[in-house]
DSSP file (Angstrom, degrees, kcal/mol; ACC not computed):
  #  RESIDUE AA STRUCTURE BP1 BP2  ACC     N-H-->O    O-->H-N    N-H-->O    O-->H-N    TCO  KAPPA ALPHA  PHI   PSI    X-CA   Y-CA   Z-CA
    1    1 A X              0   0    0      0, 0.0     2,-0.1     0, 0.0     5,-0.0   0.000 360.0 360.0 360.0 143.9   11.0 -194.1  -44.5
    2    2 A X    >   -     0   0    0      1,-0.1     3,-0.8     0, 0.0     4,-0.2  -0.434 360.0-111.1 -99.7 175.3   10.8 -190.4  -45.8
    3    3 A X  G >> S+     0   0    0      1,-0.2     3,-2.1     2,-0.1     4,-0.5   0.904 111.7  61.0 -78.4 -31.6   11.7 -187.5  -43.8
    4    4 A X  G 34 S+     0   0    0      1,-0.2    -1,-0.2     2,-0.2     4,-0.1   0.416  98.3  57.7 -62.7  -8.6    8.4 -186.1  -43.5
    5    5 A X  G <> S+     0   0    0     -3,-0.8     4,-3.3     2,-0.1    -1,-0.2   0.435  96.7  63.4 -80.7 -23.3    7.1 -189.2  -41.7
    6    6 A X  H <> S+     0   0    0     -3,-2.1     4,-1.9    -4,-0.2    -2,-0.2   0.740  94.2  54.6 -93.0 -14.6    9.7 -189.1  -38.7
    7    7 A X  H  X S+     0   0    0     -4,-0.5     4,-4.9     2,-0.2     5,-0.2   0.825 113.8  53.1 -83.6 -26.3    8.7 -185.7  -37.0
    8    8 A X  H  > S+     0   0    0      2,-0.2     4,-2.8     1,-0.1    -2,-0.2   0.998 114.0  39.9 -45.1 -69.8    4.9 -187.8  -37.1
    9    9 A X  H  X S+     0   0    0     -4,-3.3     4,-1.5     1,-0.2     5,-0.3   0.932 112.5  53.6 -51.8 -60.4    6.3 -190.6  -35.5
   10   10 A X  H  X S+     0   0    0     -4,-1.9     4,-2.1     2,-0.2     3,-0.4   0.854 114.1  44.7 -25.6 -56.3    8.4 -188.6  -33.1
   11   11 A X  H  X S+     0   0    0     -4,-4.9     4,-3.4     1,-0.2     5,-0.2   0.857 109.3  54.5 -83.7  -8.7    5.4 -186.8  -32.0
   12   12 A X  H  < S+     0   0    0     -4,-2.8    -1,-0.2    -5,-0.2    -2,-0.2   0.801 109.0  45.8 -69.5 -27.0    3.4 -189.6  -31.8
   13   13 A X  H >X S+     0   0    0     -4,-1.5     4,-3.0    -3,-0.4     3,-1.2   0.883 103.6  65.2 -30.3 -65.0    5.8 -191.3  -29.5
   14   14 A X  H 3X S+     0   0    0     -4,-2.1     4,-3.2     1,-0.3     3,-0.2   0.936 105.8  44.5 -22.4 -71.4    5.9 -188.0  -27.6
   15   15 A X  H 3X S+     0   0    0     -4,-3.4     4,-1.4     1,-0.3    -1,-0.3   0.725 106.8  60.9 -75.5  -6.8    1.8 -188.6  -26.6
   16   16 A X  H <> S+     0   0    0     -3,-1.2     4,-4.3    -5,-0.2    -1,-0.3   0.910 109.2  37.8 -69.7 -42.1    2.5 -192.0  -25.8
   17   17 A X  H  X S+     0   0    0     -4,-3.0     4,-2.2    -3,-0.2     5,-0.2   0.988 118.8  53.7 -61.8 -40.8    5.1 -190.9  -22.9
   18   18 A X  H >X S+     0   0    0     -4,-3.2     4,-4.5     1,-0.2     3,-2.0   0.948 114.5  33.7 -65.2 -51.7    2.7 -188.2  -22.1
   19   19 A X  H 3X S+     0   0    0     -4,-1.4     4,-1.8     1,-0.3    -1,-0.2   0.931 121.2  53.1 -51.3 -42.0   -0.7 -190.3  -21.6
   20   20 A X  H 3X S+     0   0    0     -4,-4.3     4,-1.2    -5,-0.3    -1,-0.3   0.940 115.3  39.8 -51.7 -35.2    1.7 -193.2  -20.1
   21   21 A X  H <X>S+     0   0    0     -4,-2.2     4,-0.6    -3,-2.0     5,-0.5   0.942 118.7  47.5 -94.2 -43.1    3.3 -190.2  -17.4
   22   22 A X  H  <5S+     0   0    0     -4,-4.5    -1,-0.4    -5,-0.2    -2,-0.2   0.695 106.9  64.9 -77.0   4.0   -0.6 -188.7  -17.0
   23   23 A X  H  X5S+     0   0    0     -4,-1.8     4,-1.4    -5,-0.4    -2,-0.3   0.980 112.5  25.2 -55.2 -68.5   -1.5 -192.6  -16.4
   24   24 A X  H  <5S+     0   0    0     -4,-1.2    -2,-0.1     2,-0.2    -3,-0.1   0.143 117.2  58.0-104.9  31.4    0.5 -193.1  -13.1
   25   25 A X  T >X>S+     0   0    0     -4,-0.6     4,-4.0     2,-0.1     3,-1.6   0.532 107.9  52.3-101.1 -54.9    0.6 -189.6  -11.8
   26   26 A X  H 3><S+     0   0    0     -5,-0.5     4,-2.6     1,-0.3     3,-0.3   0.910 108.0  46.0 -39.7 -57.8   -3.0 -190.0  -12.0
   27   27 A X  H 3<5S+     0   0    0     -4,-1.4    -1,-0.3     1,-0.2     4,-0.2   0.265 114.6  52.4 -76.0  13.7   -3.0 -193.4  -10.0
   28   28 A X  H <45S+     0   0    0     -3,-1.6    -1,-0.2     2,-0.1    80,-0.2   0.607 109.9  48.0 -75.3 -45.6   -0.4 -191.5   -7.2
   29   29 A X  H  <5S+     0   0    0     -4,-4.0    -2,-0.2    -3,-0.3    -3,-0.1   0.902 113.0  49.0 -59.9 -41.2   -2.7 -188.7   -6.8
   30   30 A X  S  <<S+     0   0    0     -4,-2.6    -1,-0.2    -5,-0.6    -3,-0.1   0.704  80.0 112.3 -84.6 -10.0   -5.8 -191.2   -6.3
   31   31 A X  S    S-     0   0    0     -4,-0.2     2,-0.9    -3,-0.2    -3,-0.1  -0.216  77.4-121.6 -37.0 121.7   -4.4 -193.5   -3.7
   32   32 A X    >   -     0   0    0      1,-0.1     3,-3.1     2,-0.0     2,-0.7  -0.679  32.2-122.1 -89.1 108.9   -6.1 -193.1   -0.6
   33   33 A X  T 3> S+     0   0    0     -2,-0.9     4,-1.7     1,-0.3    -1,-0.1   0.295 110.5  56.9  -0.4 -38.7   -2.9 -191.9    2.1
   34   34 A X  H 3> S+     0   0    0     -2,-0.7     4,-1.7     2,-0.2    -1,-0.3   0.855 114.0  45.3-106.1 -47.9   -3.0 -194.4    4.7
   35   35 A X  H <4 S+     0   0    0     -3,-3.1     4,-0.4     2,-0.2    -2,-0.2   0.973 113.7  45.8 -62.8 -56.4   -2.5 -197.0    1.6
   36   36 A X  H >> S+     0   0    0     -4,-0.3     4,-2.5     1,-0.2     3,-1.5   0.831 103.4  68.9 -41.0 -45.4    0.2 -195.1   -0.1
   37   37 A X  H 3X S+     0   0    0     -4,-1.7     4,-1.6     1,-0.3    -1,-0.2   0.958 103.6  43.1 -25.2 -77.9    1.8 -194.8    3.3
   38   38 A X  H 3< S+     0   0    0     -4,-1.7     4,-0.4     1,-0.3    -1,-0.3   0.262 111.5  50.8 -76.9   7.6    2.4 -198.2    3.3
   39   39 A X  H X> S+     0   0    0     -3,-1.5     3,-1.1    -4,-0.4     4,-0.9   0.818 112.2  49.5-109.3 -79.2    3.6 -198.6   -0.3
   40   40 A X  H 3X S+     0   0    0     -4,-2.5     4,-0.8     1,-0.3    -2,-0.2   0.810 111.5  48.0 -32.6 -70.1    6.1 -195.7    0.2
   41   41 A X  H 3< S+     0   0    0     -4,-1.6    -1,-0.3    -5,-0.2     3,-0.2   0.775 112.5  48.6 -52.1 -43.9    7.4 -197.4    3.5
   42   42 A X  H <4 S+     0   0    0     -3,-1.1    -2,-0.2    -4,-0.4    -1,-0.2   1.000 100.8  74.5 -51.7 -75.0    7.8 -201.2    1.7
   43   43 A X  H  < S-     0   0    0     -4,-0.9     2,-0.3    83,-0.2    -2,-0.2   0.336  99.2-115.9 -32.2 -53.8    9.7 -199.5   -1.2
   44   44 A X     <  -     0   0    0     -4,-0.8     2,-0.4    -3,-0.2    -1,-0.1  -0.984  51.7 -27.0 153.8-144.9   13.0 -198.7    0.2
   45   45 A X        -     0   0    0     -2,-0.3     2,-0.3     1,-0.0    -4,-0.0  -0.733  63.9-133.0-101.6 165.7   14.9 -195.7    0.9
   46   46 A X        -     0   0    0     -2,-0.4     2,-0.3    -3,-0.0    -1,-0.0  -0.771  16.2-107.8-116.7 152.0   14.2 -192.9   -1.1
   47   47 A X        -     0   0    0     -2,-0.3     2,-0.0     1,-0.0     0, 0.0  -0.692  33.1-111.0 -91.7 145.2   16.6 -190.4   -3.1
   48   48 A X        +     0   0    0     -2,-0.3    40,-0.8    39,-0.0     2,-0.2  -0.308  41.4 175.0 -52.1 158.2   17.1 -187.0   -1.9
   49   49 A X  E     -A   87   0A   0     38,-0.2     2,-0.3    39,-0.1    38,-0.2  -0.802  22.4-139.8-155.9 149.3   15.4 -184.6   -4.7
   50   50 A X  E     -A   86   0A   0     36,-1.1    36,-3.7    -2,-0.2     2,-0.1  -0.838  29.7 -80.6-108.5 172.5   15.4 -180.5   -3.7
   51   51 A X  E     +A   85   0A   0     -2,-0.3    34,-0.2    34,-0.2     3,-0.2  -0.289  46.1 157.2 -60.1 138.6   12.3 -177.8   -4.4
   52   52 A X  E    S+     0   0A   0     32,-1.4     2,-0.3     1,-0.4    -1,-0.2   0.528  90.5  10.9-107.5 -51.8   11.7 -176.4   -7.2
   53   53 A X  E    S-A   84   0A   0     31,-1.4    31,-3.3     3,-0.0    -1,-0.4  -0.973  77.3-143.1-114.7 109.4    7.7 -175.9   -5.7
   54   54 A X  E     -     0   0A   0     -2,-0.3    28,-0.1    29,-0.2    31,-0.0  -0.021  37.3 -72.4 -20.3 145.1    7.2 -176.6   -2.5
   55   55 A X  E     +     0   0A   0     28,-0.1     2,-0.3    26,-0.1    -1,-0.2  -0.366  64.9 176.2 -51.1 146.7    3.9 -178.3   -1.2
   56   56 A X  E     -A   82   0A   0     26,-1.2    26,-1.2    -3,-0.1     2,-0.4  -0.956  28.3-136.1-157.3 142.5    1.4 -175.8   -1.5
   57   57 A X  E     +A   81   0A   0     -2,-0.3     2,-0.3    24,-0.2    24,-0.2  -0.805  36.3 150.0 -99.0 143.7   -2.2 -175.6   -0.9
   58   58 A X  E     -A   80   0A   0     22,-2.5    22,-2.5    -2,-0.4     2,-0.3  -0.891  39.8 -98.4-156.9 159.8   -4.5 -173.9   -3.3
   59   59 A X  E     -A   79   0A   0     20,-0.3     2,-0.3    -2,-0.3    20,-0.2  -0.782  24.5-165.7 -90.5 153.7   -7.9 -173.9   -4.8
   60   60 A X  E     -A   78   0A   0     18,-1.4    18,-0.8    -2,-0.3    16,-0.1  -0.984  20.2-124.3-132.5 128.5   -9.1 -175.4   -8.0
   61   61 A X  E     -A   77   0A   0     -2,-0.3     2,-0.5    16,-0.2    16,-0.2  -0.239  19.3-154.1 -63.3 163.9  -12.6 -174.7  -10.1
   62   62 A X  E     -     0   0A   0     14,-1.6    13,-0.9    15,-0.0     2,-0.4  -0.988  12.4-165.1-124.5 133.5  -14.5 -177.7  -10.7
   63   63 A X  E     -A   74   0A   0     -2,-0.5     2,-0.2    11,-0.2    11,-0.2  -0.903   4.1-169.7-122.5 176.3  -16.8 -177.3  -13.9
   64   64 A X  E     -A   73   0A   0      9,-1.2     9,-1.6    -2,-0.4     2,-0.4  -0.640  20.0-121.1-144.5 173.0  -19.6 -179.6  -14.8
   65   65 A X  E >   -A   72   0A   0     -2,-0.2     3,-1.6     7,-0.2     4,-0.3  -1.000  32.8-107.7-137.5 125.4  -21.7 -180.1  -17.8
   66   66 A X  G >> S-     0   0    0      5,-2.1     4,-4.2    -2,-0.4     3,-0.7  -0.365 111.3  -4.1 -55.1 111.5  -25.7 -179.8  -17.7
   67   67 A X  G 34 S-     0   0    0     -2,-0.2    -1,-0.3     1,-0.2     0, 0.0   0.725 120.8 -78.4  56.2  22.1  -26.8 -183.8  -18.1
   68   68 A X  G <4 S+     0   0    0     -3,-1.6    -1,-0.2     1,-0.2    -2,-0.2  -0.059 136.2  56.4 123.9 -16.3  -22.7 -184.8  -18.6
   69   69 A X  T <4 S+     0   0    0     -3,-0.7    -2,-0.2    -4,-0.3    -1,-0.2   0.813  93.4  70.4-110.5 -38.9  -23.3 -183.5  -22.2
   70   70 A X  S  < S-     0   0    0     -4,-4.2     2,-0.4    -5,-0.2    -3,-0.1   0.707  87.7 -20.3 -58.2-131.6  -24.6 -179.9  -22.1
   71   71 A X        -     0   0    0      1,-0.1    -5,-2.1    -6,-0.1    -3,-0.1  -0.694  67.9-113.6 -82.8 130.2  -23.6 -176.4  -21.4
   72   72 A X  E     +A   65   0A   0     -2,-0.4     2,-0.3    -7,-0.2    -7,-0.2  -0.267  42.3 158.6 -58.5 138.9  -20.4 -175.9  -19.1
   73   73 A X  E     -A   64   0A   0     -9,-1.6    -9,-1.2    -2,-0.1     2,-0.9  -0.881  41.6 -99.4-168.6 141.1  -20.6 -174.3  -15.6
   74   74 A X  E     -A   63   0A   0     -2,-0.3   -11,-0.2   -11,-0.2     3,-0.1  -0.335  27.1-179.5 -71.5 109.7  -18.8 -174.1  -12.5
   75   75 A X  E     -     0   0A   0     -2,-0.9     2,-0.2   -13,-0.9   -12,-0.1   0.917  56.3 -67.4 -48.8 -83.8  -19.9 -176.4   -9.6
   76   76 A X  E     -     0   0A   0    -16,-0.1   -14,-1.6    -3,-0.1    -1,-0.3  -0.787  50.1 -57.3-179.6-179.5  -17.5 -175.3   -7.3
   77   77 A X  E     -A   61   0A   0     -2,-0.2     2,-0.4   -16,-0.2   -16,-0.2  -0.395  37.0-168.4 -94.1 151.4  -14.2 -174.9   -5.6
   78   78 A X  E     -A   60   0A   0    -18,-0.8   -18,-1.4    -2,-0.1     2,-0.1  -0.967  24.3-125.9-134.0 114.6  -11.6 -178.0   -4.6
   79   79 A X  E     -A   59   0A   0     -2,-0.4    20,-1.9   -20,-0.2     2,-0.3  -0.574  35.8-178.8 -68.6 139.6   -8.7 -177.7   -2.5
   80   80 A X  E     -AB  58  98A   0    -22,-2.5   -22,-2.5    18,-0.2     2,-0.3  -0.869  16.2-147.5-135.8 155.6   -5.8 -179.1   -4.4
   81   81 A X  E     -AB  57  97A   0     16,-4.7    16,-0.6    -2,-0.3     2,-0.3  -0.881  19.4-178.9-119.8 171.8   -2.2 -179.5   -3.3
   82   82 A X  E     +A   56   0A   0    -26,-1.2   -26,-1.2    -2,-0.3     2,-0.2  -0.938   9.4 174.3-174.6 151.3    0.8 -179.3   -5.7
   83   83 A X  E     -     0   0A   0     -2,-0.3    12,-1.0   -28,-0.2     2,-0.3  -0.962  17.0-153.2-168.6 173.5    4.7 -179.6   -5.8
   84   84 A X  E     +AC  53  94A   0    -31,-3.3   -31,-1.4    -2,-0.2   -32,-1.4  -0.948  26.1 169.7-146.2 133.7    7.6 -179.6   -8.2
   85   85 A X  E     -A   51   0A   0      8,-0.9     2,-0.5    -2,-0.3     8,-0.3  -0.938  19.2-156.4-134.2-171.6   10.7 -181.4   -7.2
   86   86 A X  E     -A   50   0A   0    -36,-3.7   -36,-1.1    -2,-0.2     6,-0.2  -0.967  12.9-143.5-143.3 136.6   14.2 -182.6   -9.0
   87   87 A X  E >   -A   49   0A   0      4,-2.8     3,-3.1    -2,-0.5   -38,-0.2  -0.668  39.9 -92.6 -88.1 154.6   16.6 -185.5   -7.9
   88   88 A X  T 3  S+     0   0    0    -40,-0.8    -1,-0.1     1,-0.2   -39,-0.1   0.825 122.3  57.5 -20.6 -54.5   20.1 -185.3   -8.2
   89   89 A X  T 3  S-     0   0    0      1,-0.1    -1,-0.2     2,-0.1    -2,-0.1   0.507 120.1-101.9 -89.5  13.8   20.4 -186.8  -11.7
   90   90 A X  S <  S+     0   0    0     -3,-3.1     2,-0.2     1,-0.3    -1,-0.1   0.358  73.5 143.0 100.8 -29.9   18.1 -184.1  -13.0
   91   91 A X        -     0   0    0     -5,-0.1    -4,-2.8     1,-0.0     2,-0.7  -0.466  36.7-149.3  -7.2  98.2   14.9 -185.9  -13.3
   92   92 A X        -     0   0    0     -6,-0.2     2,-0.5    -2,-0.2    -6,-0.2  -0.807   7.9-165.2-121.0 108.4   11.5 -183.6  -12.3
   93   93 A X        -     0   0    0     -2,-0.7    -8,-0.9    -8,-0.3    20,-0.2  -0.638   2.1-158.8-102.1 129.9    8.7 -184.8  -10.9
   94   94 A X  B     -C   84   0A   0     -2,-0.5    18,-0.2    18,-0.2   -10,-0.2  -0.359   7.9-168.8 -89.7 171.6    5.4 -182.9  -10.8
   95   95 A X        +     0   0    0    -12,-1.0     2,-0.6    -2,-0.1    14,-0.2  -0.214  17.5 164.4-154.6  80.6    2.4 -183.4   -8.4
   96   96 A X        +     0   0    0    -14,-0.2     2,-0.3    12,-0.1   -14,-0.2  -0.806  17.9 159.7-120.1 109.3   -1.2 -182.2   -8.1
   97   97 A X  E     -B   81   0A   0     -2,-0.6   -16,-4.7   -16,-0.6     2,-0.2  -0.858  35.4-112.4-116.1 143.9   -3.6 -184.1   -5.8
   98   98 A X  E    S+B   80   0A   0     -2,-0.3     2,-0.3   -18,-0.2   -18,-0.2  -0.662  79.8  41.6 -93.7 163.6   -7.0 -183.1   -4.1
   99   99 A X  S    S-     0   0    0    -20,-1.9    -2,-0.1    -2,-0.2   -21,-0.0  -0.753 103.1 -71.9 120.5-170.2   -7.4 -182.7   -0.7
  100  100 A X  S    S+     0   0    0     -2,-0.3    -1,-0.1   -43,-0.1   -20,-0.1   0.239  72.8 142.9-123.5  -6.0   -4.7 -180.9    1.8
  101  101 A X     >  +     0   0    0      1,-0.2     4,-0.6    -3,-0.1    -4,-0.1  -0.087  24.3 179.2 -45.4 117.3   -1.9 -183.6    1.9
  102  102 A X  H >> S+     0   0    0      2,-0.1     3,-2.7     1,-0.1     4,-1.5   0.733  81.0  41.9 -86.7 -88.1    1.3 -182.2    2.0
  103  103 A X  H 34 S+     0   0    0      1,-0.2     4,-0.4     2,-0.2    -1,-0.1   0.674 108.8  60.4 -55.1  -2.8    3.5 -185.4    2.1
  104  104 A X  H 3> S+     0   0    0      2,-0.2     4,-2.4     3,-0.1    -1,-0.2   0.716 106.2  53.3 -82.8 -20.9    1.3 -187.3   -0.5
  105  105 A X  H <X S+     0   0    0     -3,-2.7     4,-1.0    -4,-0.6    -2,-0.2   0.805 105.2  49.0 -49.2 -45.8    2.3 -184.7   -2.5
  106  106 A X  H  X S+     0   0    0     -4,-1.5     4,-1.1     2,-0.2    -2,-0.2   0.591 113.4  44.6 -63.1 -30.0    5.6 -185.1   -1.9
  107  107 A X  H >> S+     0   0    0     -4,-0.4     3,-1.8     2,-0.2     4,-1.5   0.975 107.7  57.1 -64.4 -70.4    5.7 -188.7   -2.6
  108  108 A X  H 3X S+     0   0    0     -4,-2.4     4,-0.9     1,-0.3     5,-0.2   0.873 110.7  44.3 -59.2 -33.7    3.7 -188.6   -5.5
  109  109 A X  H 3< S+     0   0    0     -4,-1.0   -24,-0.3     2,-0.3    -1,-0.3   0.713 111.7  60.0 -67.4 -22.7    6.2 -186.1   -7.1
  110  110 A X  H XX S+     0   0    0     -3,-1.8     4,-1.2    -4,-1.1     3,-0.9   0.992 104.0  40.2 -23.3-103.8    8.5 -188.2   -5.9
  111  111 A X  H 3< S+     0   0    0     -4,-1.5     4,-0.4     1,-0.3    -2,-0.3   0.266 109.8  61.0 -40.7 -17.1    7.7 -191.3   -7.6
  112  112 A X  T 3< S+     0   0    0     -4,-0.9    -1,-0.3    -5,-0.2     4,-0.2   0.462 101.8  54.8 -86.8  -0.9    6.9 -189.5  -11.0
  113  113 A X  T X4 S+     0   0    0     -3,-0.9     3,-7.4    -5,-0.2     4,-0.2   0.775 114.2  44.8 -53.2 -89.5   10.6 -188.3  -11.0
  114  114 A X  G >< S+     0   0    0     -4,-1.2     3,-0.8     1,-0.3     5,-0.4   0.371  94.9  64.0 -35.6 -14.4   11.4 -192.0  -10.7
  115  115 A X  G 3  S+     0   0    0     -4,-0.4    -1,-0.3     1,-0.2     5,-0.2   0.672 100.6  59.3 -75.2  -4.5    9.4 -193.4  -13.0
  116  116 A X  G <  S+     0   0    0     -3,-7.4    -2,-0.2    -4,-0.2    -1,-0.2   0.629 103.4  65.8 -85.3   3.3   11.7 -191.2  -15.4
  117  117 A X  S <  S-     0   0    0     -3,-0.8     3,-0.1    -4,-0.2     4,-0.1  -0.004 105.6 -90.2 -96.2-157.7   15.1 -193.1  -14.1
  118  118 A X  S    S+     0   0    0      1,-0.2     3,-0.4     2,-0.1     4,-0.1   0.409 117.9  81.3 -85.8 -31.4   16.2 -196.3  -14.3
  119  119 A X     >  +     0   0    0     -5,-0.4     4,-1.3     1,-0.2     3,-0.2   0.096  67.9 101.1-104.4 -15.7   14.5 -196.9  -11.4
  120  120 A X  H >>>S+     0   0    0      1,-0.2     4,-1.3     2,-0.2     3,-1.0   0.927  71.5  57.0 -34.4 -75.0   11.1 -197.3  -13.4
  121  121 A X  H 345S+     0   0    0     -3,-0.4    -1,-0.2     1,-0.3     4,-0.2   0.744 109.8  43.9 -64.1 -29.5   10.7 -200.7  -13.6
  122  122 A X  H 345S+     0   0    0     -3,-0.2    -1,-0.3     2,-0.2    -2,-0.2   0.923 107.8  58.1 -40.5 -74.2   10.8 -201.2  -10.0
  123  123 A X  H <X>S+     0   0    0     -4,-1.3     5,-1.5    -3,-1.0     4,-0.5   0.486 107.9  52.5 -30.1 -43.1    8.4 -198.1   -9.2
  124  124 A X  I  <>S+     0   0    0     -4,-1.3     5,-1.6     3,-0.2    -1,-0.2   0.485 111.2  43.9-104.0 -30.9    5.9 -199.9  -11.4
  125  125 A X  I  4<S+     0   0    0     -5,-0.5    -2,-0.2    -4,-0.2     5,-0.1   0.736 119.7  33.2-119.0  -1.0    6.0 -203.0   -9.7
  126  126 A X  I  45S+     0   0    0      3,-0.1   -83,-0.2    -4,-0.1    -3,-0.2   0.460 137.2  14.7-118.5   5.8    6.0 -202.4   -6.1
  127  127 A X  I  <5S+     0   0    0     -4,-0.5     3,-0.3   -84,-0.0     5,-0.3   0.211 126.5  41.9-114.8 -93.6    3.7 -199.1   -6.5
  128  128 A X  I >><S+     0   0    0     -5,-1.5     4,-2.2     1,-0.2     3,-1.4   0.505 109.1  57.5 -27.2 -53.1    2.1 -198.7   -9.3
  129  129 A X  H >><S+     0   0    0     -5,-1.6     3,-3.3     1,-0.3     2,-2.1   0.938 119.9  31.6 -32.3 -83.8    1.0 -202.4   -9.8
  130  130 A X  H 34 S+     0   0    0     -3,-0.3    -1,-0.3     1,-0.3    -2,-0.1  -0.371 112.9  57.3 -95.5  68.9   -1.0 -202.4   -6.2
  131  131 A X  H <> S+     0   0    0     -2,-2.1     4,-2.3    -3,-1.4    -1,-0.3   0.020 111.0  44.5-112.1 -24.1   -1.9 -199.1   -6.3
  132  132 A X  H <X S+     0   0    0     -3,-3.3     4,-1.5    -4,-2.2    -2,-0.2   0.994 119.3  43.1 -62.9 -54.0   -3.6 -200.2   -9.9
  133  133 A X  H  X S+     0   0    0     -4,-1.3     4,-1.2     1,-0.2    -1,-0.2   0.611 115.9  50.6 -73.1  -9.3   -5.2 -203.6   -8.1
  134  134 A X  H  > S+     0   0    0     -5,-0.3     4,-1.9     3,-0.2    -1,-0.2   0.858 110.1  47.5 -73.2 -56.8   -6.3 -201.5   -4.9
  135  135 A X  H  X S+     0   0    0     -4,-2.3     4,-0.6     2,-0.2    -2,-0.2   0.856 113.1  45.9 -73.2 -21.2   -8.0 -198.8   -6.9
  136  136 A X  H >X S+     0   0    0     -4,-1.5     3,-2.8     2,-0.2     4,-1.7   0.959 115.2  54.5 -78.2 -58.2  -10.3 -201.6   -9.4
  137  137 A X  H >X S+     0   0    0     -4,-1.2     4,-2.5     1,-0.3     3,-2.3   0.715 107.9  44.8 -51.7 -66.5  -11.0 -203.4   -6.0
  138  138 A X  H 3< S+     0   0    0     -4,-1.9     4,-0.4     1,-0.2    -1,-0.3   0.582 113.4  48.8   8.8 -50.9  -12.3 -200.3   -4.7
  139  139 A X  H << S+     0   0    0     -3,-2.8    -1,-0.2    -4,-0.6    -2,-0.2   0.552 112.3  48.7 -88.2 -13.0  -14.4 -199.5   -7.9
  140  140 A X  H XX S+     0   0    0     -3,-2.3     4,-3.0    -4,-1.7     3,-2.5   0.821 115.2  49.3 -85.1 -53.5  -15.9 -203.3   -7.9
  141  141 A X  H 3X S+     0   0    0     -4,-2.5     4,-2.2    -5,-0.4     5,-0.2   0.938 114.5  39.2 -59.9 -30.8  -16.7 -202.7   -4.3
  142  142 A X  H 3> S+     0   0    0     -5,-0.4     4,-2.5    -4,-0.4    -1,-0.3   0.800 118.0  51.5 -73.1 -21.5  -18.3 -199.4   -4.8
  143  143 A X  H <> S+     0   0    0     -3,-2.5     4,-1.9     2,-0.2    -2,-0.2   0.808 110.1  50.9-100.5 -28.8  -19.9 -200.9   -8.1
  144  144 A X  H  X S+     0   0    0     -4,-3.0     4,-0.6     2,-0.2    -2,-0.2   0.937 107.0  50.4 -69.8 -46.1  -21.2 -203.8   -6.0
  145  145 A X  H  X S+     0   0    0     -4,-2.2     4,-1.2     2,-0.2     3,-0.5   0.883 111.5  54.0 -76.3 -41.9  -22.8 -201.5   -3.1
  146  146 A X  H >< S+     0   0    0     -4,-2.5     3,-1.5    -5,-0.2    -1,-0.2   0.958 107.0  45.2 -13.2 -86.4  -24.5 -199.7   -5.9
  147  147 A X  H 3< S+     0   0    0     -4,-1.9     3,-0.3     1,-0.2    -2,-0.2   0.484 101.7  70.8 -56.4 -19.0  -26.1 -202.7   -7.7
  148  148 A X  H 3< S+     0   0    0     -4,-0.6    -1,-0.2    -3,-0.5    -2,-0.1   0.808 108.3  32.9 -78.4 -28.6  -27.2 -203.9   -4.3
  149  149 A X  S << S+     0   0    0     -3,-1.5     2,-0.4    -4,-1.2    -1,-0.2   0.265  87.0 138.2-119.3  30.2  -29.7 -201.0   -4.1
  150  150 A X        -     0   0    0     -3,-0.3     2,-0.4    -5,-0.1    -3,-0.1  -0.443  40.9-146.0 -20.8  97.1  -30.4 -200.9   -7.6
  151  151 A X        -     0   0    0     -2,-0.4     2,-0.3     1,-0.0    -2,-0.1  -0.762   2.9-156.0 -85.6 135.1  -34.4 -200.3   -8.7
  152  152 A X        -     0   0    0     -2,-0.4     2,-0.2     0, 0.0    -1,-0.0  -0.879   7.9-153.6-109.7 129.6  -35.8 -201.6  -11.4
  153  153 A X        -     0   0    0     -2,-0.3    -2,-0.0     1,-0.1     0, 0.0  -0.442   4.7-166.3 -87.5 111.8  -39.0 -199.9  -12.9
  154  154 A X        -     0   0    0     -2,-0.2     2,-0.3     2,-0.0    -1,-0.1  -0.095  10.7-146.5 -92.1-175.6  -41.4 -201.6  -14.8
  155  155 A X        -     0   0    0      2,-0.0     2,-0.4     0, 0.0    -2,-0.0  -0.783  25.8-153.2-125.2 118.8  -44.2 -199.5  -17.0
  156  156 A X        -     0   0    0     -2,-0.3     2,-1.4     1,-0.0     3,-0.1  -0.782  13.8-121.9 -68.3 125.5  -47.4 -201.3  -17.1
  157  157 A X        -     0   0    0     -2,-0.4    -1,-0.0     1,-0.1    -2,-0.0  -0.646  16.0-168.4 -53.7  62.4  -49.8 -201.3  -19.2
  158  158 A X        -     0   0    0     -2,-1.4    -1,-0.1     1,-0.2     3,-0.1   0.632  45.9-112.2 -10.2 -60.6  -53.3 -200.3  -18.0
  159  159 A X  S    S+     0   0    0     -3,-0.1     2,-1.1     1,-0.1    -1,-0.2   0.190  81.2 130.1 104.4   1.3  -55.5 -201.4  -20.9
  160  160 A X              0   0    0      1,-0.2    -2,-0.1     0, 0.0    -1,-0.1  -0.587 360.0 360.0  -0.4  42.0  -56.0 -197.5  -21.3
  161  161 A X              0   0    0     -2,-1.1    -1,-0.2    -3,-0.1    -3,-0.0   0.737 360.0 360.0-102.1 360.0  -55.4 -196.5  -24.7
């Protein structure tokens, strides 16, 4: 291998961690509370981490696209929450979820520190795992109640031409 091939690889590695990290930050943010609760509470004790950012509540634009594809424009405003913390060993986990949650904030920032420890593999299999199989059941159920009232439209033919 030449040298000019390893800063490639390097940064291609680089966008693997990042997509993996915006993979399960995403599924922490989307967890609906009440579920998460109860994942956080099975897990164990948790390590102290201090603030870097505190929970804070904030607003966020939402844009949209005319017919998913067109011209950009803002829909509206979202309340978002956010936090920055660090454990002990130096490890910093970020957090931005909608909605007004303070402590799901904290959690989720939580849990992305740790998925950066040692502590990963763990993290991944008593959260991440059913927070993944929670959210597809959720999206079959939602896809099911859809399809239940699902029209379909015939166009007839008169004899009209």
């Amino acid at each position: 291998m030449d040298s000019t091939s390893a800063p490639l690889q390097s940064s291609a590695q680089l966008s693997n961690a990042q997509t993996e990290r915006a993979v399960w930050m995403s599924l922490l943010a989307q967890t609906p509370f009440p579920n998460f609760q109860i994942l956080v509470q099975s897990y164990g004790a948790l390590p102290h981490a201090t603030w870097l950012r505190e929970p804070e509540i904030g607003l966020a634009m939402v844009r949209a696209r005319t017919g998913g594809t067109g011209s950009q424009f803002n829909l509206g405003e979202i309340t978002v929450t956010r936090c920055t913390l660090k454990l002990s060993t130096g490890e910093i986990g970020h957090a931005y979820l909608a909605g007004r949650n303070k402590k799901h904030a904290e959690w989720a920032a939580l849990f992305d520190a740790l998925m950066q420890t040692d502590e990963a593999a763990s993290v991944r299999e008593k959260v991440l795992v059913p927070i993944t199989a929670l959210l597809a059941k959720q999206k079959k159920e939602i896809q099911a109640q859809a399809e239940a009232t699902k029209v379909d439209f015939l166009t007839m033919v008169r004899g009209e031409n």
